[in-house]
N, C-alpha and C positions, 0 to 999 in steps of 0.2 A: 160059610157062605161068602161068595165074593160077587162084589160089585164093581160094575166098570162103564166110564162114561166112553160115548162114540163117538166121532169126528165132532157131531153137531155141539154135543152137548160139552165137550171139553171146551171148544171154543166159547162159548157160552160163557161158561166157568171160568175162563184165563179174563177173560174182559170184564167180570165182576169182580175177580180178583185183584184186575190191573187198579181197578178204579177205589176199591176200600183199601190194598194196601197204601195208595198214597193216599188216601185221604183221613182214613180211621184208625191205620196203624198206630200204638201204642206200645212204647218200652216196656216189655216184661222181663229182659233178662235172657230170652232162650233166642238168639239169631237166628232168621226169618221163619221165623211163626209169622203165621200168618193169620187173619181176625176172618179171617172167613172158614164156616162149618159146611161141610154137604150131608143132605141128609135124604138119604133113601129109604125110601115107602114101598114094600111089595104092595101091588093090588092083584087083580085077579087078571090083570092085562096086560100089567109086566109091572115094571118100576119105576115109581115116580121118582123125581129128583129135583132138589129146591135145594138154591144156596144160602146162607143168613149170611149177614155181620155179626159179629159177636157185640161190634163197639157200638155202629147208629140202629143196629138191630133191622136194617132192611132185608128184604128176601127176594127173589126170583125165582121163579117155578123154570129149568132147563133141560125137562124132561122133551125128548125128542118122539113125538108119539107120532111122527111117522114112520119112526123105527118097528114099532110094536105091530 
């Protein structure tokens, strides 16, 4: 199965990104990991899409559902 974010939702993505990697970013050893998870939900409408931190554990829901 593959999953893939669209114009909306990538932008979305890169500016939660932009924001926990300098803020939450944490030395593990593996250069640029990054502390941000996406995690995809089939539903019956299409696919949800919510970002986490892994480190202050916030989320964002960047699911584009006027794409669906």
């Amino acid at each position: 199965m593959k999953f893939e974010l669209n114009e909306v939702e990538q932008k979305a993505w890169e500016e939660f990104d932009k924001i926990h990697q300098s803020t939450c970013s944490q030395y593990t050893g593996a250069i640029g990991q990054s502390p941000v998870q996406t995690i995809f939900t089939a539903t019956s409408l299409g696919t949800d899409i919510v970002v986490r931190c892994k480190t202050c554990e916030a989320s964002k829901i960047i699911t584009d559902v006027e794409s669906w």
